[in-house]
N, C-alpha and C positions, 0 to 999 in steps of 0.2 A: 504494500500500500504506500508504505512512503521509504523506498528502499535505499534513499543518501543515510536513512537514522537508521540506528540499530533496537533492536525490539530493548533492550534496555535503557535506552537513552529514551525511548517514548514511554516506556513504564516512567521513568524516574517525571516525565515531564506531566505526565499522570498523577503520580503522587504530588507534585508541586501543584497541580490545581490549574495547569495552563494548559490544557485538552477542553475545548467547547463541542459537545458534541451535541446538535438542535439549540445552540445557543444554552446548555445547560454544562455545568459543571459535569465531565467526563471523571472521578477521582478511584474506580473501580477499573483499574488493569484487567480484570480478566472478562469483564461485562465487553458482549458481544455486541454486535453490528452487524445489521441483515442486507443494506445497501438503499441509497437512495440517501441516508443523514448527510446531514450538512457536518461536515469535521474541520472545525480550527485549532489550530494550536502556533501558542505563542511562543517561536523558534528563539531560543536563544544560542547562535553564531559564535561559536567559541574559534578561537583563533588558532588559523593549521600549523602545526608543529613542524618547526623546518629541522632537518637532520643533516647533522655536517657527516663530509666520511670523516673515520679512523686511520691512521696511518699503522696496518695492526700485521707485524709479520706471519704469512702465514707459511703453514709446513705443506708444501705442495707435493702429493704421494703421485700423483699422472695427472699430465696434462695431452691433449693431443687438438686437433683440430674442431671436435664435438663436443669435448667431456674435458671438466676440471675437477681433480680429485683431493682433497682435503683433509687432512687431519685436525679435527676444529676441537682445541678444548671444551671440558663438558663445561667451563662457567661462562663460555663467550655466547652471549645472546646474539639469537640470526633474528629472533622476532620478538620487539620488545612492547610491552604492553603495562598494564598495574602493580607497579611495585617495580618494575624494568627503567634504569636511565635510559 
C-alpha cells in the first residue's frame, strides 16, 4: 500500500496518532481496511543517511573476472541496521 514505509515505520506512525483513516483517528495497527477509505497520514521525512566508504583491508581468497572471494571477519558488518554504526 504504501511501499517507500516499512510496515513498522507505519505501525509506529499509528501509534503516534498521525494515520486518519475516514478523517478519524486510525490508532489500532492491526484494525483492517476493506478499500475504498480515505487514508492520510502525516509523513514525517527523516533525513537519508549518507554513508562514506571504509578504507578496510581486505583478505582477498579468488578473484577472477565474475566472482570476488573474501574472507570477511565475523564482526565486520556488510548490513548495518539498529544498534549497527
Amino acid at each position: 500500500m504504501f511501499p517507500d514505509y516499512s510496515r513498522s515505520r507505519i505501525k509506529e506512525w499509528i501509534l503516534d496518532q498521525r494515520v486518519l483513516v475516514n478523517g478519524n483517528i486510525g490508532d489500532k495497527p492491526k484494525e483492517k481496511v476493506l478499500g475504498g477509505e480515505h487514508i492520510a497520514i502525516d509523513v514525517e521525512i527523516e533525513e537519508e543517511a549518507r554513508f562514506q566508504p571504509q578504507d578496510i583491508p581486505l583478505n582477498i581468497v579468488y578473484e577472477d573476472d565474475d566472482i570476488l572471494v573474501i574472507n570477511k571477519p565475523r564482526d565486520l558488518v556488510v548490513h548495518p541496521g539498529a544498534g549497527q554504526p
